[in-house]
C-alpha positions as CSV (number, residue, x, y, z in Angstrom):
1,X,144.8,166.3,102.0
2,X,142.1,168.2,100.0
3,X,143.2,170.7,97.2
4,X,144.1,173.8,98.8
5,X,141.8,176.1,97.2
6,X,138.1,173.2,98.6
7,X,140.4,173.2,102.4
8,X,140.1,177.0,101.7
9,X,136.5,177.4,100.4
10,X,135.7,175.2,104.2
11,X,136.5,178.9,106.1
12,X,134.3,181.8,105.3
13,X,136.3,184.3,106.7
14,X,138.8,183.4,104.2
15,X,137.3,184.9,101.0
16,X,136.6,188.0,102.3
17,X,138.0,191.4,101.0
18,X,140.2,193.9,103.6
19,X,140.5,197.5,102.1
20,X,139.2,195.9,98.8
21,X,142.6,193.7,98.6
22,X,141.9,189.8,99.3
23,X,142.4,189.3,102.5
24,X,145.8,187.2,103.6
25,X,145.5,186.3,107.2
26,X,148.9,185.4,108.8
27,X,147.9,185.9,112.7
28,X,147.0,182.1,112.8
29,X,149.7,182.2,116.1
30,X,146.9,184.2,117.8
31,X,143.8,183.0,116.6
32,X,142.8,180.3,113.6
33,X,139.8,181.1,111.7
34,X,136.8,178.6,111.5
35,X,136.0,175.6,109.3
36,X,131.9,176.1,108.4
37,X,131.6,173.0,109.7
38,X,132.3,174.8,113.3
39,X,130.4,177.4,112.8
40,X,127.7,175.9,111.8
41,X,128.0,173.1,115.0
42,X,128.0,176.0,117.3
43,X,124.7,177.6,116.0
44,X,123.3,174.4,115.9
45,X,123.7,173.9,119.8
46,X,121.7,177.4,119.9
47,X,118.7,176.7,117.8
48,X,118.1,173.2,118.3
49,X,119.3,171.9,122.1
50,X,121.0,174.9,124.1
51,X,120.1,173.9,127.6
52,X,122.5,173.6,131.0
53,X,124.6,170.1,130.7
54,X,124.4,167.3,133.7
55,X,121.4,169.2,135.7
56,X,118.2,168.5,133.6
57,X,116.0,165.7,133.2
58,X,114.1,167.2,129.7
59,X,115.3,166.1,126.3
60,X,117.2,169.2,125.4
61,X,119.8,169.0,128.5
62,X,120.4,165.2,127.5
63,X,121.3,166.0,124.3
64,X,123.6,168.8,125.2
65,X,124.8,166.8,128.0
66,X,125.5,164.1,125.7
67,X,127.4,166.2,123.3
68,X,129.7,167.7,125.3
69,X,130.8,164.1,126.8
70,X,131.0,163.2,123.4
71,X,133.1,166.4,123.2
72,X,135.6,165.2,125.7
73,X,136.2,161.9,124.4
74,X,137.1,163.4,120.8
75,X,139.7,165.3,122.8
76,X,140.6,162.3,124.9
77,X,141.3,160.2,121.7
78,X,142.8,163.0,119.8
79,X,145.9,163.6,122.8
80,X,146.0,160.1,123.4
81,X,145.2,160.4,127.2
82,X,144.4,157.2,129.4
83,X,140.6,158.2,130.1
84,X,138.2,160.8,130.2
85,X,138.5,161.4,133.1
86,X,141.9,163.0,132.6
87,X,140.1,165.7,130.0
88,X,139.1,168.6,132.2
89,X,137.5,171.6,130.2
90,X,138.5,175.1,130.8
91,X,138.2,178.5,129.3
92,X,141.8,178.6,127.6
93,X,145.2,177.6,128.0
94,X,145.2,180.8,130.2
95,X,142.3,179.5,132.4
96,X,144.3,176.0,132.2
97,X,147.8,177.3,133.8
98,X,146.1,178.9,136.7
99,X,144.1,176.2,137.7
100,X,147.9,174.2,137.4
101,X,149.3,177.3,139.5
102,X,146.9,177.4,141.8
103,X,146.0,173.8,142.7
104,X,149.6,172.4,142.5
105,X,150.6,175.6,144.6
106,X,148.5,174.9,147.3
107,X,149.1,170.9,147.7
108,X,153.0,170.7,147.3
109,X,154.6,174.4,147.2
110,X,155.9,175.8,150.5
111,X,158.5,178.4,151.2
112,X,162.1,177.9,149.3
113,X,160.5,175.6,146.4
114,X,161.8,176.5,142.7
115,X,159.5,176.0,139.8
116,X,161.3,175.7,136.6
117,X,159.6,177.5,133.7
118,X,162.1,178.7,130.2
119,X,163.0,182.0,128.8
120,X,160.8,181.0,125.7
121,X,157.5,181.1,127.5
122,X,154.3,183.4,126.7
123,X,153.5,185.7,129.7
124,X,150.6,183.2,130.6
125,X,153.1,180.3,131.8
126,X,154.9,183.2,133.8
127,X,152.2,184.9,135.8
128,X,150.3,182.6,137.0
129,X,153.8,180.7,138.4
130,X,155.5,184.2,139.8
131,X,151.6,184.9,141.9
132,X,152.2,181.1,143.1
133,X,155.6,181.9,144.0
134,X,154.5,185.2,145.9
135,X,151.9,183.2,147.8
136,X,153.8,180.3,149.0
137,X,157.4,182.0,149.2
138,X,158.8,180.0,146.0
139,X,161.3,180.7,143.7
140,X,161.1,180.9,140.3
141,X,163.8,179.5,138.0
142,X,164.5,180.1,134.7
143,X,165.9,178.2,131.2
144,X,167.8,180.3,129.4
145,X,168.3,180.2,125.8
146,X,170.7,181.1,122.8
147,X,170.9,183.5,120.2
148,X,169.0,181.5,118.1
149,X,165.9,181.0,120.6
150,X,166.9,177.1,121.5
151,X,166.8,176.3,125.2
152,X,170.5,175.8,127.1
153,X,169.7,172.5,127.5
154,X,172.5,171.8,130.1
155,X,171.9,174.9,131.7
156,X,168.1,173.3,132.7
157,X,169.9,169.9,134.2
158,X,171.8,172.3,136.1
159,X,168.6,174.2,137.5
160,X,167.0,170.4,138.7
161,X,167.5,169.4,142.2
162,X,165.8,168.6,145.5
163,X,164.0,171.6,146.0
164,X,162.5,171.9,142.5
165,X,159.0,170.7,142.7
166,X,157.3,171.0,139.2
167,X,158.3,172.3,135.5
168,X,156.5,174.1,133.7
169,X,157.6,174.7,129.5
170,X,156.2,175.5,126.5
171,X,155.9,172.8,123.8
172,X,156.5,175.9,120.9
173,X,157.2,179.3,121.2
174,X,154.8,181.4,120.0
175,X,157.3,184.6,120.0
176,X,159.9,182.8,118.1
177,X,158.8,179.7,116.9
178,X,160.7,177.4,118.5
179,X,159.9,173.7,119.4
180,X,161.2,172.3,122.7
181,X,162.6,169.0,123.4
182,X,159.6,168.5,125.9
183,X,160.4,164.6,125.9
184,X,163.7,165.4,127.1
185,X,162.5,167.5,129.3
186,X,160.5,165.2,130.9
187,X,163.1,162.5,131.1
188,X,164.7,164.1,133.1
189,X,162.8,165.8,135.3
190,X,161.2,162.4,135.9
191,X,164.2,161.3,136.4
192,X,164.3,163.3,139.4
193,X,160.6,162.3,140.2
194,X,159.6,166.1,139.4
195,X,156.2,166.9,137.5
196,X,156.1,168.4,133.9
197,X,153.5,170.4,132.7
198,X,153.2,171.4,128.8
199,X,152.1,174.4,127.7
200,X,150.8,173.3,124.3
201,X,148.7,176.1,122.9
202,X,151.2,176.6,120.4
203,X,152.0,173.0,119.4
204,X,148.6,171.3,119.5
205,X,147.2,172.6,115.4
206,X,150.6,171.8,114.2
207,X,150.6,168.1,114.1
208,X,150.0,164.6,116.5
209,X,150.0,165.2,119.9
210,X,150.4,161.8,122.3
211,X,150.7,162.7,125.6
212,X,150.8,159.2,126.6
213,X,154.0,158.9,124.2
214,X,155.3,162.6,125.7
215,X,154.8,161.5,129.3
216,X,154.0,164.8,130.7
217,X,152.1,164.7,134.1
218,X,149.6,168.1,132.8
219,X,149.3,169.3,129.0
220,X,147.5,172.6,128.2
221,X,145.7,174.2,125.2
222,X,143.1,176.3,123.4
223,X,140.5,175.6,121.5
224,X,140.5,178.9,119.4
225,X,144.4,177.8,118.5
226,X,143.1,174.6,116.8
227,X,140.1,175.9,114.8
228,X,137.5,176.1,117.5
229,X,135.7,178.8,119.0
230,X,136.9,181.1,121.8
231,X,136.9,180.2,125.3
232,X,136.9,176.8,125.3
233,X,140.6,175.2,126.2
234,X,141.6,172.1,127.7
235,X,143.8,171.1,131.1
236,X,144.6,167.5,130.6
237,X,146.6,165.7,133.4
238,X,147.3,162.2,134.8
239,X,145.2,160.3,137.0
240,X,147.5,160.6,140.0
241,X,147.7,164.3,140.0
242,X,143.9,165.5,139.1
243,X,143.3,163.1,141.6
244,X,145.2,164.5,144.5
245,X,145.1,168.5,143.6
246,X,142.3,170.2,145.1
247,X,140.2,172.1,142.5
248,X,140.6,175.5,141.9
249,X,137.2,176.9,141.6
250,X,134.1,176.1,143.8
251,X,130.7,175.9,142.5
252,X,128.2,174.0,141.0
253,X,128.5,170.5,139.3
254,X,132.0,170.3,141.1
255,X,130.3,169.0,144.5
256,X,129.0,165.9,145.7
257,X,127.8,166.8,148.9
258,X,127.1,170.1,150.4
259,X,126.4,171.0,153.9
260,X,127.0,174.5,155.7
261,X,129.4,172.2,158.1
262,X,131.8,170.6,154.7
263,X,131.5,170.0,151.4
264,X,132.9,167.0,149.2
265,X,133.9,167.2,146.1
266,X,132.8,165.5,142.5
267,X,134.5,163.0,140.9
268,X,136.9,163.2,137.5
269,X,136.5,165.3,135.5
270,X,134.1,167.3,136.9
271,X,135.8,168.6,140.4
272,X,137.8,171.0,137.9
273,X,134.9,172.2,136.3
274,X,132.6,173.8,138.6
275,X,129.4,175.9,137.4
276,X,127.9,176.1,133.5
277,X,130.7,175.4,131.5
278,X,130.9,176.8,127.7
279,X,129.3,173.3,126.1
280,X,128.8,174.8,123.0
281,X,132.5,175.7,123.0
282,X,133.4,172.4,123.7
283,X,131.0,171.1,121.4
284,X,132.4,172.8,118.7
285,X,136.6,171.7,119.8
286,X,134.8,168.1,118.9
287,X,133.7,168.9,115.9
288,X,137.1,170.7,115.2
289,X,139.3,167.5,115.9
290,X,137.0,165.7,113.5
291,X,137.8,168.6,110.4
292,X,141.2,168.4,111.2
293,X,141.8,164.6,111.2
294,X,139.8,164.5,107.8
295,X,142.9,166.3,106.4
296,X,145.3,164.4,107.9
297,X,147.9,165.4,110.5
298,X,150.7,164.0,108.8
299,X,149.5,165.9,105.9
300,X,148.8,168.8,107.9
301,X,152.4,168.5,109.6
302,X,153.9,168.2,106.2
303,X,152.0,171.0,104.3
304,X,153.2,173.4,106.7
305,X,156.6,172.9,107.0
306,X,156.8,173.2,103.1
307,X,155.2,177.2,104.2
308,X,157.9,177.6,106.2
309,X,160.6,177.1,104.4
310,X,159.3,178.8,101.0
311,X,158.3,182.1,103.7
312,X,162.0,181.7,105.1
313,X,163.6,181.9,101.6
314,X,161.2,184.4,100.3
315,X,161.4,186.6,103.6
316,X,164.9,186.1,104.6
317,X,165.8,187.3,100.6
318,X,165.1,191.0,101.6
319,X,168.6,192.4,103.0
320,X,166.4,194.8,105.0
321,X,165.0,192.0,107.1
322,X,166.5,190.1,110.2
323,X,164.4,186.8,111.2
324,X,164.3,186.3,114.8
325,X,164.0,182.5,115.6
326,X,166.6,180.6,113.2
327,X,166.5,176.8,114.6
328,X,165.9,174.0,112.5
329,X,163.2,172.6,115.0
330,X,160.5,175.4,114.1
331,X,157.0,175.5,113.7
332,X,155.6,177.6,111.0
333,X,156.1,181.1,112.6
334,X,158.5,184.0,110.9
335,X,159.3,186.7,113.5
336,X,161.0,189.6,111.9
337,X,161.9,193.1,111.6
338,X,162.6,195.9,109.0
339,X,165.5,197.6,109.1
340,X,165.1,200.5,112.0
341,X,161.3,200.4,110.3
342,X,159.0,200.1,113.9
343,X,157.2,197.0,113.7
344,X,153.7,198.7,114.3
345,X,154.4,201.4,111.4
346,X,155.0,198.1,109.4
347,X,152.1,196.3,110.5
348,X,149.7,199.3,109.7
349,X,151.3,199.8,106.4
350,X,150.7,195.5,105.7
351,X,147.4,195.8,106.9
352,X,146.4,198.3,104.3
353,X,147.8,196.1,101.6
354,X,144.8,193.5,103.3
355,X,148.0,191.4,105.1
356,X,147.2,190.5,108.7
357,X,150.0,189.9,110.8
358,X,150.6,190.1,114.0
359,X,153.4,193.4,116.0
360,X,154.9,193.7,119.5
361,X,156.2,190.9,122.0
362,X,153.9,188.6,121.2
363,X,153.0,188.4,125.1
364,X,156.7,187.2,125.5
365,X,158.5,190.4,127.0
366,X,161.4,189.0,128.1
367,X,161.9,187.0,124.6
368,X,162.2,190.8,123.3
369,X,164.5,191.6,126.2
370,X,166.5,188.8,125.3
371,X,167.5,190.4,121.8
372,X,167.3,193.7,122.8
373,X,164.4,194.7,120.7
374,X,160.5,196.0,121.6
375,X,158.7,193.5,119.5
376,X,159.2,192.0,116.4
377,X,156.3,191.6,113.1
378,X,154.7,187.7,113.2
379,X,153.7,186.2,110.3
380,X,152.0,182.6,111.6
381,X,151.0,180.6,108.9
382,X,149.0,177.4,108.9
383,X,147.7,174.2,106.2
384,X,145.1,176.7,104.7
385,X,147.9,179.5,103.3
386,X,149.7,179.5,100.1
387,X,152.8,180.3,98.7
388,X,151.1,182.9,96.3
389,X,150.1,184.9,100.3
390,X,153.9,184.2,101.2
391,X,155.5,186.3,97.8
392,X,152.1,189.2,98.6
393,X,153.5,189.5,102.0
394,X,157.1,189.5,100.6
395,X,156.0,192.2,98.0
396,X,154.1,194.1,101.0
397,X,157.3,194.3,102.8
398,X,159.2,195.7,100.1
399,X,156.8,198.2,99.7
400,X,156.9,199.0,103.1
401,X,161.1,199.5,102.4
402,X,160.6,202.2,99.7
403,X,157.4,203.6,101.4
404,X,160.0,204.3,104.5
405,X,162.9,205.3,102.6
406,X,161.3,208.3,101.0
């Protein structure tokens, strides 16, 4: 990997000042900031070939066309999947799960199905399963977990049987932390010939993802999560499902044939994505994967565990603090709070000091409910943080501690 301080001088954003303190951004769990090599890919599109993909003949839609394919094979080689075809873009993991919800829903869901989902997930892999369930008359089922945020992994063998139709889990929770044994999962809900899909917005920036290896039938993620701009996101799935699911939105681009007596559809990929589509997003996520696998993922994997554990020590040192999230299968995510200190009066205080973390449930209500709590303070860290941001958030929250105890 690159010395920390050249990985650091790639991201503008980085160097910046926040109430005339250096800034330390540790909301990486919500957003990643940008490599210039991003931003400047996504201006490019704007000022040299920004015209509509697939539907022109002139020499600025070919190249924009053939960028954005280019696009989808960096993502196709980057997960591993079987083809390109299997590489649908979306607007988000958000935009991702609905169009699972929805199209899955409507092909094999009818009254007294279960979906499985866990305890762990973000209120994205909740929704868009509970308005599924209220459509078709389903029933929602759901992994509990322990006291410290691991799924009950006998609990979900339990929940499988004949009327459970699909599974739907986060690879990491973004609330806690916590990694999932989403092989396992899979094993054996295949075992039971049920679907998997992976919620991997949290997973994907923290190291290799092989979805071939993982064998999940539908993997999900963001593009803004993995140092890419906003609204770009990825649903990829297998052959056999994209195939046979009925796309979600109707449109342009997602048509072959269209009469005012029926219409049939495109092939793969493009069913799924119907009207313009945000290429320059995409076109960016490309060049993204090709920053990130300059550094090395193992590298990148390795780096940030090493965060982790010096936050863990430094943080979990301060008597006044409880860490919420204590497996040893973790990605590098420290959910905590201060004594009876409200995390948003903490937060505030942080933020002055020019420390950006992240306050409330995290979009994970009933992780909260789980321990009782309203929220907790997030500090998500990621290969471009240092130790010396981990001790200044250490210091800020001891200077919350004595700001409070006056």
């Amino acid at each position: 990997m690159k010395n920390i301080s050249d990985i650091r001088s790639d991201f503008p954003l980085l160097s910046r000042k926040v109430y005339d303190k250096p800034l330390v951004y540790f909301d990486n769990g919500a957003t990643t900031q940008k490599p210039q090599c991003v931003i400047d890919a996504f201006n490019e599109v704007f000022t040299e070939y920004n015209a509509n993909i697939h539907r022109g003949v002139h020499a600025l839609s070919d190249r924009a066309s053939e960028e954005y394919e280019k696009a989808r094979e960096k993502v196709r080689s980057f997960i591993n999947a079987g083809s390109r075809e299997e590489v649908i873009f979306t607007s988000g993991t958000t935009g991702s799960i609905n169009t699972v919800a929805f199209s899955f829903g409507e092909r094999f869901i009818n009254t007294g199905d279960e979906i499985i989902i866990s305890h762990l997930e973000h209120h994205a892999n909740i929704v868009p399963w509970q308005m599924m369930c209220d459509r078709k008359g389903a029933i929602l089922k759901v992994i509990p977990i322990n006291d410290r945020g691991e799924i009950l992994f006998d609990e979900y063998l339990k929940l499988l049987n004949n009327r459970t139709k699909i599974v739907a889990v986060t690879q990491v929770s973004n609330a806690l932390g916590t990694i999932l044994p989403v092989k396992e999962i899979i094993k054996a809900a295949h075992s039971m010939n049920i679907p998997v899909m992976v919620d991997g917005a949290q997973g994907i920036q923290h190291g290799a993802i092989d979805v071939a290896a993982m064998d999940c039938d539908f993997y999900v993620f963001s593009g803004h999560k993995i140092y890419a701009p906003t609204g770009i996101g990825v649903l990829y799935g297998k052959t056999k499902w994209l195939s046979d699911l009925p796309p979600y939105q109707g449109g342009g681009d997602m048509v072959a044939n269209v009469t005012f007596e029926k219409t049939t559809y495109n092939e793969l990929p493009f069913k799924f994505e119907a009207g313009t589509m945000n290429f320059p997003g995409a076109i960016g996520l490309g060049v993204a994967i090709d920053y990130i696998l300059s550094l090395g993922l193992e590298d990148i994997e390795k780096r940030e565990k090493e965060l982790l554990v010096y936050a863990t020590e430094r943080i979990s040192g301060i008597k006044e603090v409880k860490i919420y999230g204590n497996t040893d299968r973790k990605i590098s995510i420290i959910s905590f709070l201060i004594n009876n200190i409200h995390q948003y009066d903490a937060g505030m205080v942080l933020d002055k000091l020019g420390i950006a973390v992240r306050t409330g449930t995290h979009c994970a209500q009933p992780v909260m409910d789980r321990f009782g709590i309203d929220g907790t303070i997030r500090a998500s860290m990621c290969f471009y943080n240092t130790t010396e941001e981990i001790d200044l958030l250490g210091t800020g929250i001891e200077k919350v501690i004595k700001m409070f105890a006056k």
